[in-house]
C-alpha positions as CSV (number, residue, x, y, z in Angstrom):
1,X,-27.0,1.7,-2.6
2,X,-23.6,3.3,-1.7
3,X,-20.9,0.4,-1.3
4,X,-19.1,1.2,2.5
5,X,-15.9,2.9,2.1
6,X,-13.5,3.1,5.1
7,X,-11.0,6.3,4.4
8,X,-8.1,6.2,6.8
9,X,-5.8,10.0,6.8
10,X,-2.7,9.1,7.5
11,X,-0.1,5.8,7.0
12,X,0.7,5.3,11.2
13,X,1.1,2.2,13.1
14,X,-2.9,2.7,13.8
15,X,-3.4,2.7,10.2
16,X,-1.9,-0.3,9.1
17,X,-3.6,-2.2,12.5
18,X,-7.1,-0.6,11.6
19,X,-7.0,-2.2,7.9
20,X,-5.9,-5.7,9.3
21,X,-8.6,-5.3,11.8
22,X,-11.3,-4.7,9.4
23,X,-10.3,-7.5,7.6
24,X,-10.2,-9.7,10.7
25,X,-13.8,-8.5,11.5
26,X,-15.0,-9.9,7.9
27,X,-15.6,-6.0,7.0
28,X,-16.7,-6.0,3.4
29,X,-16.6,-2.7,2.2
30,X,-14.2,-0.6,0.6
31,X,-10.7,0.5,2.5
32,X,-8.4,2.9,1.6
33,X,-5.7,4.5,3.4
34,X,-4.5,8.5,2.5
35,X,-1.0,9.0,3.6
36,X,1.7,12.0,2.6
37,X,4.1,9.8,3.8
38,X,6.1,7.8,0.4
39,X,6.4,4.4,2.8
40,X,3.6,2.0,3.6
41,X,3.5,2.3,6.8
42,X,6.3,1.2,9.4
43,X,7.0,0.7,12.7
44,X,8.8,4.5,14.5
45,X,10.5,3.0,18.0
46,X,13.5,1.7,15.5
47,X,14.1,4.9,13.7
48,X,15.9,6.3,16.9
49,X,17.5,3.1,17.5
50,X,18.4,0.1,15.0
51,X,17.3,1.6,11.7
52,X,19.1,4.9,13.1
53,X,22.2,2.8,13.9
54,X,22.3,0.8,10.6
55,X,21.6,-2.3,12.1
56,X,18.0,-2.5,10.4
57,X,17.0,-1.7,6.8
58,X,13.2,-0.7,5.7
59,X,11.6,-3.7,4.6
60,X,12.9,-4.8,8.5
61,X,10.7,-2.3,9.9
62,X,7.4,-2.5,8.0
63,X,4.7,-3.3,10.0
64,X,2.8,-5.3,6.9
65,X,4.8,-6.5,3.8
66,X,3.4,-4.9,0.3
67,X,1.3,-7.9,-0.5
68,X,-0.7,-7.7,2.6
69,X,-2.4,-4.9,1.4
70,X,-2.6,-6.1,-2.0
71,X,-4.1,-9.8,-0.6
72,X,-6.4,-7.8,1.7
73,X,-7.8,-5.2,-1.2
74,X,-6.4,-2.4,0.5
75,X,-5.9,0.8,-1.5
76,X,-2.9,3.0,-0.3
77,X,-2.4,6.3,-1.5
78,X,0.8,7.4,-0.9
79,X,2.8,10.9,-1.4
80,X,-0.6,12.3,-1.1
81,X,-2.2,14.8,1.6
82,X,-6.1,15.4,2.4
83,X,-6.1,19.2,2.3
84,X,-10.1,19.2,3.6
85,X,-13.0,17.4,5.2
86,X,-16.3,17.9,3.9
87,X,-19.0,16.2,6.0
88,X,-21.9,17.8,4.9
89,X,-21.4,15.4,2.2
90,X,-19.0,12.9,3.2
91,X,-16.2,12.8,1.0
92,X,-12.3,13.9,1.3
93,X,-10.5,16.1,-1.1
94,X,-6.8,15.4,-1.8
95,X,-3.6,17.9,-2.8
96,X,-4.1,16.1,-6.3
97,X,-7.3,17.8,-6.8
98,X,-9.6,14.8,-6.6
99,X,-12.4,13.9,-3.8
100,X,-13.0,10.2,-2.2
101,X,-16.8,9.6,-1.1
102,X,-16.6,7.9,2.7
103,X,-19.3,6.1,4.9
104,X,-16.6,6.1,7.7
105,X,-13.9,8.0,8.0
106,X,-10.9,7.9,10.4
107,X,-7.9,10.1,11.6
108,X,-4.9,8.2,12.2
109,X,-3.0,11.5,11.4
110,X,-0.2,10.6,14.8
111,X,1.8,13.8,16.0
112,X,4.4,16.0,14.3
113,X,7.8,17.4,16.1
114,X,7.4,20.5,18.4
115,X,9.6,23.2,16.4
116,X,12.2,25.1,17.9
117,X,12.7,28.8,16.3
118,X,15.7,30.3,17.7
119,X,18.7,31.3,15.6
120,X,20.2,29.1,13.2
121,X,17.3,26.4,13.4
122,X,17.1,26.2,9.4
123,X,20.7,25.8,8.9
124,X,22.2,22.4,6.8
125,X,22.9,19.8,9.7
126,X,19.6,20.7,12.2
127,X,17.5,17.8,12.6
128,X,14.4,16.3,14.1
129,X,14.1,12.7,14.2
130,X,10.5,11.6,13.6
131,X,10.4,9.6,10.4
132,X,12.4,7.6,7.3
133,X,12.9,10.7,5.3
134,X,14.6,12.6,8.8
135,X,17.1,9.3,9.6
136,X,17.9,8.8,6.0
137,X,19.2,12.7,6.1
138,X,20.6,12.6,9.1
139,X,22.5,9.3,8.1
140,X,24.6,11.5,5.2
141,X,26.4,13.4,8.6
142,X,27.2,10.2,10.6
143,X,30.7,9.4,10.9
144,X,33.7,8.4,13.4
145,X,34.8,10.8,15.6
146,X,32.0,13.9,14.4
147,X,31.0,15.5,16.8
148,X,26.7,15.3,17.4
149,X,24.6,17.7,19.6
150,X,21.4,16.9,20.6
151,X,18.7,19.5,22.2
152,X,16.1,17.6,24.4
153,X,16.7,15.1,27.2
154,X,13.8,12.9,26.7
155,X,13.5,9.5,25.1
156,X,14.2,10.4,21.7
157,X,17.1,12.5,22.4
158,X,18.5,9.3,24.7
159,X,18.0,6.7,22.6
160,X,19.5,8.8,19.8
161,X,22.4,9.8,21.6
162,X,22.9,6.0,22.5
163,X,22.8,4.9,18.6
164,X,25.4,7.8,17.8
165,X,27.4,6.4,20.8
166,X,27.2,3.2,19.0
167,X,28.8,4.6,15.8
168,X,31.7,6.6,17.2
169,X,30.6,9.5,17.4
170,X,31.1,12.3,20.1
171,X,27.8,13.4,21.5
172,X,26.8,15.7,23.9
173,X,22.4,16.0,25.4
174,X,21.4,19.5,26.0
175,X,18.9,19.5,28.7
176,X,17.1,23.1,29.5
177,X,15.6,21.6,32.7
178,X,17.6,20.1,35.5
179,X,17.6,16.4,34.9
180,X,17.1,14.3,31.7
181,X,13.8,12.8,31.8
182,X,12.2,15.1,33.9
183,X,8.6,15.2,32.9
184,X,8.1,11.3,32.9
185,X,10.3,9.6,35.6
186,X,11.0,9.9,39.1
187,X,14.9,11.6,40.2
188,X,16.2,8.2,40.7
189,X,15.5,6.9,37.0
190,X,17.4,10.2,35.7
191,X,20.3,10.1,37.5
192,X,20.2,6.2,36.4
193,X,20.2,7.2,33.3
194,X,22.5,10.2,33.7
195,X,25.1,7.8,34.8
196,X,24.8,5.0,32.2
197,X,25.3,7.6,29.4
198,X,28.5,8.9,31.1
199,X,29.7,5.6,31.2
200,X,29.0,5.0,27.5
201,X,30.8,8.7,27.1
202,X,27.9,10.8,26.2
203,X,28.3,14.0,27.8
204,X,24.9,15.4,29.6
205,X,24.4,19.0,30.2
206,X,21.5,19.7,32.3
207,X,19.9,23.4,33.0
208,X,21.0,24.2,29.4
209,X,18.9,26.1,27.9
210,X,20.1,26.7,23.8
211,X,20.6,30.1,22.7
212,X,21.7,29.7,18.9
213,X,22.8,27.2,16.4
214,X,25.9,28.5,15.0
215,X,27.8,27.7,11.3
216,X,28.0,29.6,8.0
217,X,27.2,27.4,5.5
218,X,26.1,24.6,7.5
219,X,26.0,24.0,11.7
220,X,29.1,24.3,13.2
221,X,28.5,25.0,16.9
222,X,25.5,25.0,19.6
223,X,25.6,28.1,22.4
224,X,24.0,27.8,25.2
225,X,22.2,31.0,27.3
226,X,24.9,30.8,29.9
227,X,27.5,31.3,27.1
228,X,29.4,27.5,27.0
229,X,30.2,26.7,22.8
230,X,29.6,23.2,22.2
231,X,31.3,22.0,18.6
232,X,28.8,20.2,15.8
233,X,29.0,18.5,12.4
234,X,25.2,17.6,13.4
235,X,22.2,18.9,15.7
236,X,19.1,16.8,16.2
237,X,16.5,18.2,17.7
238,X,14.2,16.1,19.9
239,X,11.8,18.8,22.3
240,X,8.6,16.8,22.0
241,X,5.7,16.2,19.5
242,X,2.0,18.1,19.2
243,X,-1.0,16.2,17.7
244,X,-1.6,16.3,14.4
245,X,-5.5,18.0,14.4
246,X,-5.4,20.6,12.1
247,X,-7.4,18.8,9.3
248,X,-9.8,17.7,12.0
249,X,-10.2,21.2,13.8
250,X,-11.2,22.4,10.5
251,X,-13.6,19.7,9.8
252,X,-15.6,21.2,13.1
253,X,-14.3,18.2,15.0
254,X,-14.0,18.4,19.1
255,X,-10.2,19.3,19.8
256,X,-8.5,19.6,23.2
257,X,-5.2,18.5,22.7
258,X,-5.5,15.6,20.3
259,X,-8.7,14.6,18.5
260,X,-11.2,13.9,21.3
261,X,-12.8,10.8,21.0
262,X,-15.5,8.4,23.2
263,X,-14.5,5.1,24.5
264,X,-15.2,3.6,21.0
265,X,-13.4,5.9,19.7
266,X,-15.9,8.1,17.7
267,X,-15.5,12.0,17.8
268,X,-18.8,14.0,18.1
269,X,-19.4,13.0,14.5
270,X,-19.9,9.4,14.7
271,X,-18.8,8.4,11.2
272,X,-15.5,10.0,11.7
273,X,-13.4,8.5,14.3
274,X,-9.6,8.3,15.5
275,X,-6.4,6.2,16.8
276,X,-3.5,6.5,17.7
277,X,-1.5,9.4,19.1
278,X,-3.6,11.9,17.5
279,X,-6.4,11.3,20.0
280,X,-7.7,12.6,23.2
281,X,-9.4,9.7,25.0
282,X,-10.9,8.7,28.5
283,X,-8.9,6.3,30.2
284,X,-11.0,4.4,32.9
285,X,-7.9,2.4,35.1
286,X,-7.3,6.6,35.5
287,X,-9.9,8.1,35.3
288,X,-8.5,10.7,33.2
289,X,-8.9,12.2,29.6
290,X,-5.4,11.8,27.9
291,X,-3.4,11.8,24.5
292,X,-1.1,8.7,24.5
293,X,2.1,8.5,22.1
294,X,2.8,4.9,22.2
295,X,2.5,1.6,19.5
296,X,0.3,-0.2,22.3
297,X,-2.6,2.7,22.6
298,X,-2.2,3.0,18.9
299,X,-2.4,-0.6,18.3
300,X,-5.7,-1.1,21.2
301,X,-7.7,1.4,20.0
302,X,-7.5,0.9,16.1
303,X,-9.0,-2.3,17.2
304,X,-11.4,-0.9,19.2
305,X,-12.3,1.7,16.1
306,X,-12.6,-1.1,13.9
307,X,-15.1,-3.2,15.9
308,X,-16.9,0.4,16.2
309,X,-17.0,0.4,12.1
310,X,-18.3,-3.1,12.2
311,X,-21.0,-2.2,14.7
312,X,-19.9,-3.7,18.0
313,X,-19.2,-1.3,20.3
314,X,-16.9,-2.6,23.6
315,X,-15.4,-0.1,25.1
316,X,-11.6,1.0,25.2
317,X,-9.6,0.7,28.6
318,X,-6.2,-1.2,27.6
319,X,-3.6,-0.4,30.4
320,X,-1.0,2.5,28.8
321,X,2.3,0.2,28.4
322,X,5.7,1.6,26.7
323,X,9.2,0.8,26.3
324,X,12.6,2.2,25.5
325,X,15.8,0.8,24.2
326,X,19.3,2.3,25.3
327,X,22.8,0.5,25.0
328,X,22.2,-2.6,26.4
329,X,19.0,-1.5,28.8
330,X,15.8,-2.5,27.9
331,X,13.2,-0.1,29.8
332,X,9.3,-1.2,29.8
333,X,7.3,1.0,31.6
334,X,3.3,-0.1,32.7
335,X,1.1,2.9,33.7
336,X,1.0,6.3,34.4
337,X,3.4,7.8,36.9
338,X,2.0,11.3,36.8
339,X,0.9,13.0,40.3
340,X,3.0,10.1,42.4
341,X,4.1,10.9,45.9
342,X,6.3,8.1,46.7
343,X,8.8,5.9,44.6
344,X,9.8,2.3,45.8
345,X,13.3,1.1,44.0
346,X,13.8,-2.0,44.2
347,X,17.4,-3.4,43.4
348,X,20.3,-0.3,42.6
349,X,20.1,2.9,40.5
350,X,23.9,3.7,41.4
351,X,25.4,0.6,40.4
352,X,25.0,-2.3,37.7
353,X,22.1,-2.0,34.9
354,X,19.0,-3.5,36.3
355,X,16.5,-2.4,39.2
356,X,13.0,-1.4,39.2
357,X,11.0,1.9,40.1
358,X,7.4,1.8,41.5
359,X,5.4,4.7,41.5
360,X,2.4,5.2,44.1
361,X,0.3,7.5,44.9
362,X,-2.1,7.8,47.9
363,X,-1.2,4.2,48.7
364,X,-2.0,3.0,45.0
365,X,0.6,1.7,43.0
366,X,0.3,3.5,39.9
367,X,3.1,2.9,37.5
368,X,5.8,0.8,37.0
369,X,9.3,1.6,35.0
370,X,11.4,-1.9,34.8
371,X,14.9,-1.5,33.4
372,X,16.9,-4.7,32.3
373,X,13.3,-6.8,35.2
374,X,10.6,-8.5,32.7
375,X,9.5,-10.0,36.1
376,X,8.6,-6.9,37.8
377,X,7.2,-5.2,34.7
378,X,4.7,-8.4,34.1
379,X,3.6,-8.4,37.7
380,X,3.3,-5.1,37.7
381,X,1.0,-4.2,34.6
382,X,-0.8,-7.2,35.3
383,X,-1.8,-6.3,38.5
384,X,-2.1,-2.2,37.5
385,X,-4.6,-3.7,34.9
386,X,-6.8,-6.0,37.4
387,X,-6.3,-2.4,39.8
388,X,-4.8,-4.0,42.6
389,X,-1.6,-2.6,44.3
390,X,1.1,-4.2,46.2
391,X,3.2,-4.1,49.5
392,X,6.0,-1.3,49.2
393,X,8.1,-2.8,51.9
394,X,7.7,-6.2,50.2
395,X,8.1,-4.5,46.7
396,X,11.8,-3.3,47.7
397,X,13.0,-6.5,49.2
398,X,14.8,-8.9,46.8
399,X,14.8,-11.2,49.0
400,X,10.7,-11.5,48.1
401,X,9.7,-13.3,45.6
402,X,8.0,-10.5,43.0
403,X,4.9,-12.8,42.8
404,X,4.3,-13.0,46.4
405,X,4.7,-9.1,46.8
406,X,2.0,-8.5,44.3
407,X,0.1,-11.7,45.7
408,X,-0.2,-12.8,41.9
């Protein structure tokens, strides 16, 4: 009889919680874990940040030290890709021209930078930031004083643009749309966040839309369509990230915008299934199919794939949950802003470093984003995830205790 064998594609944060929770479950059978990356796999949130800044090295980041995989008889192929999928017969083939034989499979494959293709994208100094091999190179141009552009107004282009900050450097966000975090926060949170980096001297163009990347021999300039030449010993690009299906979509997997998966996080093969940013998933506090790019969705439902592969089957509906580090602001963010039609701010976006935004729609609160307030982000995803809602008008007074708005 065939011994079980667990092959994992890809070395993400979902991988290296799917192994461990395997192992937890007293899973017996073979593991093995396919990544191209060279690393074992680490945590991402710090490469923008600390490891970005210095103030972390690798073996700080790992999510499990070498041995844990060794103590847990994990094999880890690393440097390696799966070029195809064959499920007729169950097995993987690898770039090295050898096949592995699975009785589960799963994708843990993540996302991969959206790509920008205007002139002067390929030129020395031009950047994304997504993981160890992308900081490491974009480490050689850091220095005091040099000047760093960064295209994309999002998270990653923020917190990178507040590490720079941190080592000296001049930096400037290009934003083609007309406030930084546009797509995921209400006005108020922007123009927070608009000011803070103008106080740390980042300079924030919004409604700038890049036309070229500019240099000789390596960048030396950013233009924008309305014509302004911005200076640049480096460019990082930070526009977004797209699933990473490809292999899957070949394999004859369902795809729509990630891998789609159940809520036990099997595709419409059963022995394959997927975690992590990569999949589509049902969420039920929503009621909405969605992709997720954060540590806590990959971290729920690796656990929830695992006690799939070890036949019990409870269902996935973790409350989304995320978090962003700038300066000396901590953001945590619990659920899902999208479609709000009313914002509640309670404490000041124009002044000091510390308020909180509630999102509600139809009446519901909805989402939560808590800069510098641990209270009001664990009231809030505490009651998202028991779907009750609070008072607005109680919400915004400070003078209310944040327990007694929420009637926790």
């Amino acid at each position: 009889m065939q011994q079980d064998h667990c092959v994992i594609i890809g070395g993400s944060h979902a991988a290296a919680q799917l192994v461990s929770s395997l192992r937890l479950n007293k899973w017996e059978g073979k593991i093995t874990i396919v990544s191209a990356d060279a690393f074992l796999p680490y945590h991402r949130p710090p490469l923008s940040k600390s490891y970005l800044s210095g103030e972390k090295i690798l073996d700080e980041i790992m999510i499990r030290p070498p041995t844990f995989y060794e103590r847990s008889d994990i094999e880890v192929i690393l440097g390696t890709r799966v070029t195809a999928v064959d499920r007729a017969n169950k097995k993987v083939h690898l770039d090295n021209q050898t096949d592995i034989p699975y009785t589960k499979l799963v994708f843990t494959t993540g996302a991969k930078v959206r790509k920008i293709t205007i002139p002067g994208h390929n030129l020395p100094g031009v950047f994304y930031l997504r993981d160890l091999n992308d900081v490491d190179h974009i480490r050689e141009y850091l220095g005091h004083a040099k000047k760093a552009v960064i295209i994309g107004g999002g998270y990653i282009g923020l917190e990178t643009a507040a590490a720079l900050r941190s080592l000296d450097m001049d930096v400037t966000v290009l934003e083609a749309l007309p406030r930084v975090l546009q797509r995921v926060t209400a006005p108020e949170v922007s123009a927070f966040y608009s000011r803070v980096h103008s106080e740390e001297g980042v300079k924030i163009l919004t409604n700038a839309a890049v036309e070229s990347i500019d240099g000789k021999y390596k960048v030396e300039s950013v233009t924008t369509a309305d014509g302004q030449v911005i200076p640049a010993d480096l460019v990082v690009v930070g526009i977004g990230v797209i699933p990473d299906v490809e292999l899957a979509e070949q394999a004859g997997l369902k795809v729509d915008n990630g891998l789609v998966v159940d809520e036990f996080a099997r595709t419409n093969d059963h022995d394959i299934l997927g975690a992590g940013d990569c999949t589509n998933h049902y969420n039920p506090i929503y009621d909405i199919q969605l992709r997720l790019e954060s540590v806590q969705n990959a971290t729920d439902q690796s656990r929830v794939a695992a006690n799939t592969i070890c036949g019990k089957l409870e269902p996935y509906r973790a409350l989304p949950w995320f978090w962003s580090d700038q300066y000396d602001l901590k953001l945590q963010i619990a659920g899902l802003s999208q479609g709000f039609d009313q914002v509640v701010v309670r404490g000041s976006t124009e002044t000091g470093r510390s308020f909180a935004a509630f999102y509600y729609k139809e009446g519901r609160l909805i989402a939560v984003d808590a800069i510098n307030r641990p209270k009001e982000f664990m009231a809030c995803k505490r009651a998202l995830a028991e779907q009750k809602t609070a008072n607005p008008e109680m919400v915004a007074d400070e003078s209310v205790d944040i327990q007694e708005a929420f009637q926790l």
